[in-house]
C-alpha positions, 0 to 999 in steps of 0.5 A: 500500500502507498500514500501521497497528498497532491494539492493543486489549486489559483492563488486567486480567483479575482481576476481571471488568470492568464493560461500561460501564466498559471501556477500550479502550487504542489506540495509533494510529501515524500513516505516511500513506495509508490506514486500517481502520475496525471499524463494529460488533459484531453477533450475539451470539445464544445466548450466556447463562448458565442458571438452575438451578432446583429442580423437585421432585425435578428440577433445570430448566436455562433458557436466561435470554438466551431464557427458554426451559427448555432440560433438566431434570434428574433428581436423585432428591430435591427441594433446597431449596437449590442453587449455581452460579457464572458460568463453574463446571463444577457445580451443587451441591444441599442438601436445605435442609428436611424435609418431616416433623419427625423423619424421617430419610434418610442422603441428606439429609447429602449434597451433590448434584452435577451437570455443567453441561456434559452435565447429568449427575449425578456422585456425592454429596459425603457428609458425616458426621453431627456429631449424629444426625439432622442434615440440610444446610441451605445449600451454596455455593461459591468463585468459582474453583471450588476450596472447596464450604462446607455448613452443616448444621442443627446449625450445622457448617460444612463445608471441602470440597475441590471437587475431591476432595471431601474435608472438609477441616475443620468447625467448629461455629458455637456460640452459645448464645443462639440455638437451632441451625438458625437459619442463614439464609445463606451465602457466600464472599467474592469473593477466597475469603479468608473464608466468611460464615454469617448466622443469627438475631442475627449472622454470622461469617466464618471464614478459607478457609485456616485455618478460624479465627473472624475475626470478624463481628458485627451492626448495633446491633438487641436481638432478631431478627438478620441474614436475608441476606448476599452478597459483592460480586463486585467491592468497592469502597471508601466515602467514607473509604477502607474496602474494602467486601466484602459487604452484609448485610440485618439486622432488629431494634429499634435500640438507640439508635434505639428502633424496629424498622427494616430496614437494609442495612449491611456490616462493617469489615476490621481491618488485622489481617485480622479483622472485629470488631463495628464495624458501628456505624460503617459506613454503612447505609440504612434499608429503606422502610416497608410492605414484607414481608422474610421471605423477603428475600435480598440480590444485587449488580450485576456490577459490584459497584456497586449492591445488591438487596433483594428484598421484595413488598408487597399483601394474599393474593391481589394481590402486587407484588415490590419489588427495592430499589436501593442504592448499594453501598460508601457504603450508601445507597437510591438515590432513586426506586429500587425495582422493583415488578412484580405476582406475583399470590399468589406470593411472591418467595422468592429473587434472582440478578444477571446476571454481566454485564448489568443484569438481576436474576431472582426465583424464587417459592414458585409456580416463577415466574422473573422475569427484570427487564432494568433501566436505571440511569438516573433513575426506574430504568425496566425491562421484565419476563419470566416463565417457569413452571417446573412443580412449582418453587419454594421454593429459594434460593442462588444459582442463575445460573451455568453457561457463560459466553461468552467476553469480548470487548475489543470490547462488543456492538453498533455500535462505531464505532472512529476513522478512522486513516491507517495505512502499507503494512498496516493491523493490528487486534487482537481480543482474547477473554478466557475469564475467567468459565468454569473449563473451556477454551472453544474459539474459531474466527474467519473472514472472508468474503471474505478479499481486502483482509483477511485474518487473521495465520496464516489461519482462527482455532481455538484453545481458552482455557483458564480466565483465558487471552486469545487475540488475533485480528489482522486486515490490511488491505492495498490498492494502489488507493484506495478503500473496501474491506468484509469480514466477520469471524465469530468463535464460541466453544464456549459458543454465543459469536457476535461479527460484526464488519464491516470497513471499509478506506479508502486515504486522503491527508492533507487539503490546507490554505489558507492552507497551514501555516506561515503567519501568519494574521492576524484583523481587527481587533475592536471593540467593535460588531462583537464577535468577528472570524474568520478561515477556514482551508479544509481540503480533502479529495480522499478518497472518505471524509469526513476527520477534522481536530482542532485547538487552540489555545494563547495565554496570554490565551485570546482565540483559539478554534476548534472541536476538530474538523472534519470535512472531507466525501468529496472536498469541502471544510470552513472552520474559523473562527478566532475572536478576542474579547477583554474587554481591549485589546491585540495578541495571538498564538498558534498553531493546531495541527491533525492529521488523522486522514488524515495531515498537520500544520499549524500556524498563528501567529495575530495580532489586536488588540482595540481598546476604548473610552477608559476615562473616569476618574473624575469627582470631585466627580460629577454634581448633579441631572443636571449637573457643577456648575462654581461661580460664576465671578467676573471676578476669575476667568479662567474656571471649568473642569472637566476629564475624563480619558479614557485609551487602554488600547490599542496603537494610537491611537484616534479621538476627537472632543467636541463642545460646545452651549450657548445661553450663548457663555461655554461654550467647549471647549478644543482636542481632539486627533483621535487619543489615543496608545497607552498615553496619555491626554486631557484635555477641559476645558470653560471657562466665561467670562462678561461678564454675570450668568447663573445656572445656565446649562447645556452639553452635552458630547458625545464620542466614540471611534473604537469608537462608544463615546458620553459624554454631560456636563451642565455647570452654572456661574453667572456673578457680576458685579463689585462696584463700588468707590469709589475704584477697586480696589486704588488708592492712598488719599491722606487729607488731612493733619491738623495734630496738635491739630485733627479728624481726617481721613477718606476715604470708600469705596463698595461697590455691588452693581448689575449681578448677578441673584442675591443672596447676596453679602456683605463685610467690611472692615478696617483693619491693626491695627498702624497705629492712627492709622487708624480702619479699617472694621471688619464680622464679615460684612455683606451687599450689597444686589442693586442697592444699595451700602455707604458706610463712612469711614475716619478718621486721627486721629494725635497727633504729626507724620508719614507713615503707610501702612496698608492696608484689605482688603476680602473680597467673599465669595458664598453660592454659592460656599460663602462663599468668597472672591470678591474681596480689594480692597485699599487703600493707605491713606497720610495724613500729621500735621503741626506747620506745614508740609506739602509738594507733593509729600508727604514721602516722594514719589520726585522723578523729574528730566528726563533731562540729556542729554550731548554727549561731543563739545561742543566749548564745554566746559571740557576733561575735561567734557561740555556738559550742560544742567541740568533742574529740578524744584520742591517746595512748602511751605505754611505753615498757621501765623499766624507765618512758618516757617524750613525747613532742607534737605539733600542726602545726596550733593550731587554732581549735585543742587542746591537753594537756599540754606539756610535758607529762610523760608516766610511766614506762611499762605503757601507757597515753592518749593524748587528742585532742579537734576540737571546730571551731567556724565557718563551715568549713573542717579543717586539722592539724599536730600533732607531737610528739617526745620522750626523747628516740628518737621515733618520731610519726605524726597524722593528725588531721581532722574534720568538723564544720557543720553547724546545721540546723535551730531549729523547734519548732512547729509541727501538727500531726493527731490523730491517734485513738479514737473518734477525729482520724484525727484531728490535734494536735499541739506540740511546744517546748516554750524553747530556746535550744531545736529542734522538730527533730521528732514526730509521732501520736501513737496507743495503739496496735502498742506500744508493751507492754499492758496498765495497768489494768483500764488505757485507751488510748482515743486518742492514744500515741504520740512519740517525739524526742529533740535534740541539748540541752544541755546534762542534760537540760531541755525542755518544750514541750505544746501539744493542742489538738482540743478538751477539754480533760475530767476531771480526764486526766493524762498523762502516759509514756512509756519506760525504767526509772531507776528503771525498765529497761524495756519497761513499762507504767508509770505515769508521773507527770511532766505534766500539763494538762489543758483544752485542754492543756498538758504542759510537763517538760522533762530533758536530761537523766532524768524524761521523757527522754527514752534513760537515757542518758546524751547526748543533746537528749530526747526521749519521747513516751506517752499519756494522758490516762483516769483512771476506777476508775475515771469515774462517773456512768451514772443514769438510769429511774426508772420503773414507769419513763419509762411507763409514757414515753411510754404513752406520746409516745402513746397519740401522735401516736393516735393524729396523726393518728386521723389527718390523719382520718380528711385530 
């Protein structure tokens, strides 16, 4: 069993509702397993308002829906002026005109009635004469019914109750500037507040209640006036918010304008109630040229939405009608909108709008109805029907009206209504609205089967009265599943039809994968692949296709999926979710979907977009095709550019770069693999270069993860060194001056030899605060590709003394933008003397030999250290013809010496001063030596030196041998004296020494090499080796080495050895016996080695012959013994 509540019904009934326009107000309720679906709307046949046509002294009743003359009435009189509403219970008619001026008949003062429902003729409405001979012009009615307005030839205007048929007023319409009888129409707004009467020169409107002139007016025109009026059934307000409740169509010569011209316009509402003369403010549409507006009369769409005007073009014998289209409330002439049709030679005398289709009827002086079925689209497209009403024509009013159908919530037609899953029983509500009739209008309803449907309270028959809705509810109810049809027939008494067939479906909710609550996850999208999905698979096990709608929500907008899907009977369908997005990041949202067959299901989505690296801006940018790098100088390390790609992304992303060039110098600097998220990269390119190039070029490729490609030019130039003579940035020493003589100088070269371009240029000077200089000084000077530039710099100086000043040399290039390539500087020192001058020069800084220290002396006075002094020599010359005295002094004294003072430096000729350092404790030590000679020269040292401390003595020492029948067993040194340190020794063998052994000497346990120091120069010390072994008689002990005789290399015998056992004691003396150097300078070298002599060695006896065969027989006897003893075992 299934449910649902289907409502359907107007927002209001007030006013008749636009078909197009209606809304159907559904509330679905949503229980579960099975639904009621209305397919259509069929049949509506015999269902249509008449027109009421006059016909000589008849009054024809057609049937517009069939055009076909369904009665004719017989009236007694011809009218010329006839009014019927939609839905009225009346047709009322005026004589309108008289056939003959002057004639008279009573009954044209009377109003004729009939009744629409049995075509009868009722009585007359008379109406008293206001001035004899008076006839009725025009007669209409109000919307409701209640009011009939007549107007008479003398310009009265006539309240009558409709339902009496009392007058309830009358007023003359009095105008003096017009003659009476020139009414051309009249009307009744659609509230029933007010009625207008058009007539040459203006309309008025006259309030329904208390009769009083509310005003009116007309559009700016001198002469002619207003011809038609009508009010619109359903107003509508303009552009500025002013409700508009009629049109009017008015002729006449524009007073501001200065033509004659047609327009359709209307009139403003005061808050007050009236309508005063404000027409020029309202908007209006000009009629076209080349059209006939005699007899042209106005009507509105049902809907109150647009306005016709009926005029004819063509000559007496080839008529066309021509109905223009203009949009009510904002007047204006809808483009392209004018209806044309040929008439022949009729003349289209009125026009009328269906009360509820779009569909206009002319009728013509001939007794032609046109009925014209229109489309409101582009072009305005329509079809066109005739029907003769014999000896009609020439009436006017409205004449459209009579029964009406009852007004359906459901339009006509096919009416697919969705498809809902309802619970237990599923209801649907058929409202039908008697809003257009005056009388009550009977309803009966029924369905065909009757089973799975079935209608609230069985077989409908109710009456509706005027403006009453009555609501039919159909069930539906089913057990099984399945499809279930029926028929529901409803007709009213005013020949309504409404067929609905009926459909019913129990149904259960769609099933979805991956099942609701889950998260669905999209590939990843990159850049190639452009936009990534996912599917979600719904399926549906009912025999009727189903229903799913979804969206999606996320703040970024980069999910989407299609609104709806529909799932096919007992198949299945994928919805795509897709993710794309301009921007990178991990985003989510989340998916609802329903279906119309019951059932939720929500989704968490998740994705990540990934894109390219953003290269940042390259400044400065590209130059003819390439990054420009400059000139890259050897001063320079290198020339470098750097790009910067940044990942906008979450995730890391791949990257690669790849450089080419036929010049090596270009070098790219290591790439990371993956650039972090969020972070950023810098490549930079490096261009090196030990020759010259020019304008040499790499390309640069690189590359990210999404297939995102860069391409770089690079473009640099390699500059070569200028060279320089004297080397760069050295010291300059210029040679000394005597003051008096010519002045000193240096020379300096500049040259250009190894570049390939030109453009370099220099300049060079001298500081400006040391004038004895005379520097070098050029604005700007260029240097030759392959040549040089030789410049000198003099010092000059008028007194005695040492001077320093620098010379800067600025090696600039054009194809750098003449900046600076180079600064080469010099330090420029020379010095001017009266006498004297010294080696080294004055200020020089004297570095002594280090002293070293033994703390642990024992030969020094108690409290001092054994120190051995070092030395150094300043030399002075004397360049004067007489001898020179030279006095010196030393600021501290303490450590430092000098000789005795003064000292005499002779004639032309030079001296030594002689400094002695000897400290007596460890330590860095500095002084000042000043000296100063009778002749003015003045000269300054400073003395430094150090007193190191030396190292604690080693006298003992193991060594392995290295060769002969005891290789590796360890031979002992020890130095037995005081004074001496074992500074080294190395084990020796006879093959790594370079010079042979002499004939019949031999080397057993190979060479031993030893090194003293630190005695005292010209001593001498004593060295015992023991080695581990007794060493044979006959040993000596050899040395290798230079010795005074024989400068050479060479083994010798040493005979300051003592060999004993295993012991050999060895006397060496500083530059003497045994010392190899043969020097005299505190450090013995001693290379050599006990060797044993051929000529030393004892033959080894030998067995005589008859020794050896009875050693053979002895071995003999014993073999046999043994083998007997084996025998026995």
């Amino acid at each position: 069993m299934c449910s649902a509540q289907w409502t359907l019904g107007f927002t209001a009934f007030g006013i008749v509702p636009p078909l197009r326009e209606m809304e159907l107000n559904m509330k679905n309720i949503f229980f579960g397993y099975c639904s009621l679906l209305l397919l259509l709307v069929i049949n509506t046949a015999n269902a249509a308002p008449y027109a009421y046509l006059n016909a000589g002294n008849s009054v024809a009743v057609v049937d517009v829906e069939t055009m076909t003359e369904v009665q004719r009435i017989n009236v007694g009189r011809r009218l010329g002026h006839l009014d019927v509403r939609p839905g009225g219970n009346y047709v009322y008619g005026v004589i309108g005109a008289r056939n003959t001026i002057g004639a008279y008949d009573p009954k044209d003062r009377e109003i004729t009635v009939i009744d629409i429902h049995d075509y009868s003729v009722k009585p007359a409405i008379k109406i008293p004469e206001s001035i004899l001979g008076a006839f009725l012009l025009q007669v209409t009615s109000s919307p409701d019914g209640t009011r009939i307005y007549a107007i008479d030839n003398k310009n009265y205007l006539y309240f009558i109750d409709a339902q009496t048929h009392d007058i309830l007023h009358s007023v003359q319409i009095d105008d003096p500037e017009y003659l009476l009888g020139d009414v051309s129409d009249i009307d009744v707004l659609a509230d029933n507040s007010a009625v207008m009467v058009a007539y040459q020169g203006r309309f008025v409107f006259y309030d329904t209640q208390s009769y009083a002139d509310i005003g009116g007016g007309n559009y700016p025109f001198h002469g002619s006036g207003v011809k038609s009026v009508r009010a619109n059934p359903r107003p509508s307000r303009d552009i500025n918010g002013t409700l508009v409740t009629h049109q009017y169509f008015s002729c006449g010569t524009d007073s501001i304008k200065g033509y004659s011209t047609c327009v359709v316009s209307s009139d403003q509402r005061s808050e007050d109630g009236r309508y005063d003369v404000n027409t020029i403010l309202m908007s209006s549409a000009e009629l076209p040229d080349g059209f006939n507006t005699v007899y042209t009369r106005i009507a509105n769409s049902y809907d109150g939405r647009n306005t016709f005007l009926n005029t004819y073009r063509g000559n007496i014998d080839n008529k066309y009608a021509a109905i223009h289209v203009f949009q009510a409330g904002q007047t204006v002439l809808r483009s392209g909108a004018t209806i044309e049709f040929p008439i022949n030679t009729a003349i289209p005398i009125n026009l009328d709008a269906h009360p509820s289709k779009d569909q206009l009827f002319v009728y013509t002086n001939h007794g032609e109805l046109y009925k014209v079925s229109y489309q409101w689209v582009e072009d305005w497209p329509f079809t066109q029907e005739k029907l003769q009403i014999s000896n009609g024509g020439g009436a006017v009013g409205h004449f459209i009206g009579g029964p009406m159908p009852l007004i359906a919530s459901i339009k006509p037609g096919d009416t697919p209504l969705p498809h809902l899953p309802v619970n237990t029983v599923s209801q649907k509500v058929f409202s039908f609205h008697n809003h257009l009739n005056l009388k009550p209008v009977s309803l009966q309803c029924t369905l065909d089967n009757g089973q799975a449907f079935s209608l609230s309270g069985g077989d409908v028959n109710v009456s509706l009265q005027s403006d009453e809705t009555a609501e039919v509810t159909v069930n539906f109810s089913a057990a099984v599943a399945g499809q279930y049809t029926d028929t529901l027939r409803c007709s009213d008494s005013n020949n309504g039809e409404f067929v609905y067939s009926l459909e019913g479906n129990y149904v259960t909710p769609v099933t979805a994968t991956p099942a609701s609550g889950s998260l669905v996850v999209l590939p990843t999208q990159w850049p190639a692949t452009g936009a990534t999905y996912q599917t979600i698979n719904f399926q549906n096990p009912n025999l009727t296709p189903a229903n799913v709608s979804c969206s999606i929500s996320d703040i970024n907008g980069v999910f989407s999926a299609a609104d709806s899907l529909t799932v096919p009977a007992s198949g299945n369908a994928n919805l795509r979710v897709n993710l794309d997005s301009a921007n990178a990041g991990i985003f989510d949202g989340t998916l609802n979907c329903s279906s119309d067959v019951g059932g939720a299901y929500v989704y968490d989505l998740s994705g990540e977009t990934i894109t390219p690296l953003v290269a940042q801006p390259i400044v400065p940018g590209s130059v003819n095709g390439a990054l420009d790098m400059g000139y890259v100088y050897p001063l320079q390390s290198a020339l470098q550019r750097t790009l910067s790609f940044e990942n906008v992304n979450v995730s890391s992303l791949g990257f690669s770069c790849q450089l080419a060039s036929d010049d090596s110098g270009f070098t790219l600097e290591p790439v990371p693999g993956q650039v972090a998220a969020g972070g950023m990269v810098d490549v930079t390119v490096t261009y090196r270069s030990d020759a010259p190039a020019l304008e040499t070029l790499a390309r640069l490729d690189c590359g990210d993860e999404t297939g995102q490609q860069w391409t770089h030019y690079f473009r640099a130039n390699a500059l070569m060194p200028i060279n320089a003579t004297p080397a760069k940035n050295s010291n300059v020493i210029l040679p000394p001056q005597r003051v008096g003589t010519a002045p000193t100088s240096a020379s300096f070269t500049l040259s250009n030899l190894e570049n390939v371009v030109d453009g370099f240029y220099f300049a060079c000077t001298t500081h400006l605060l040391t004038p004895p200089f005379v520097g070098y000084t050029q604005t700007l000077e260029m240097l030759p590709l392959g040549g040089e530039k030789r410049f000198d710099v003099e010092f000059d100086s008028a007194t005695a003394g040492d001077y320093t000043t620098t010379l800067d040399c600025w090696i600039l290039h054009e194809g750098i933008g003449y900046e600076t390539a180079e600064i080469i500087e010099y330090t420029l020192k020379a010095s001017a003397f009266y006498t004297l001058t010294s080696s080294p020069r004055s200020g020089s800084t004297i570095n002594l030999p280090d002293v070293s220290i033994d703390p642990e002396a024992t030969s020094a006075p108690a409290g001092e250290e054994l120190t051995r002094a070092t030395n150094a020599a300043i030399s002075f010359q004397n360049h004067a013809p007489a001898d020179e005295s030279l006095s010196c002094s030393l600021n501290g004294g303490s450590v430092f010496s000098v000789n005795a003072m003064p000292m005499t430096i002779p004639a032309n000729s030079s001296a030594t001063l002689n400094v002695t350092f000897n400290p007596v404790t460890p330590g860095e030590y500095t002084d000042t030596l000043s000296c100063s000679g009778a002749s003015g020269d003045l000269f300054s040292f400073t003395l430094q030196g150090r007193g190191v401390e030396a190292p604690p003595r080693r006298t003992e020492m193991e060594l392995p041998l290295s060769e002969g029948p005891h290789s590796g067993k360890m031979l002992h040194l020890a130095v037995t004296d005081s004074e001496w340190n074992l500074d080294a020794a190395q084990t020796l063998t006879a093959a790594s020494l370079g010079t042979a052994l002499p004939q019949g000497v031999m080397l057993p346990h190979g060479a031993l090499s030893l090194r003293l120091t630190e005695g005292t120069p010209g001593s001498s010390s004593t060295i015992v080796l023991t080695y581990p072994f007794a060493l044979p008689a006959g040993t000596r002990y050899y040395k290798y080495g230079p010795t005074a005789d024989n400068p050479a290399d060479h083994w010798y015998p040493y005979d300051g050895a003592v060999i004993s056992g295993n012991t050999i004691t060895l006397t060496l003396t500083d530059g003497g016996a045994g010392d190899s150097d043969l020097s005299v300078n505190g450090i013995i070298d001693d290379p050599g080695g006990p060797v044993l002599l051929a000529a030393d060695l004892a033959p080894i006896p030998t067995l005589s012959q008859w020794a050896m065969l009875l050693l053979a027989g002895i071995i003999g006897l014993l073999a046999l013994n043994r083998v007997r003893w084996m025998h026995n075992t």
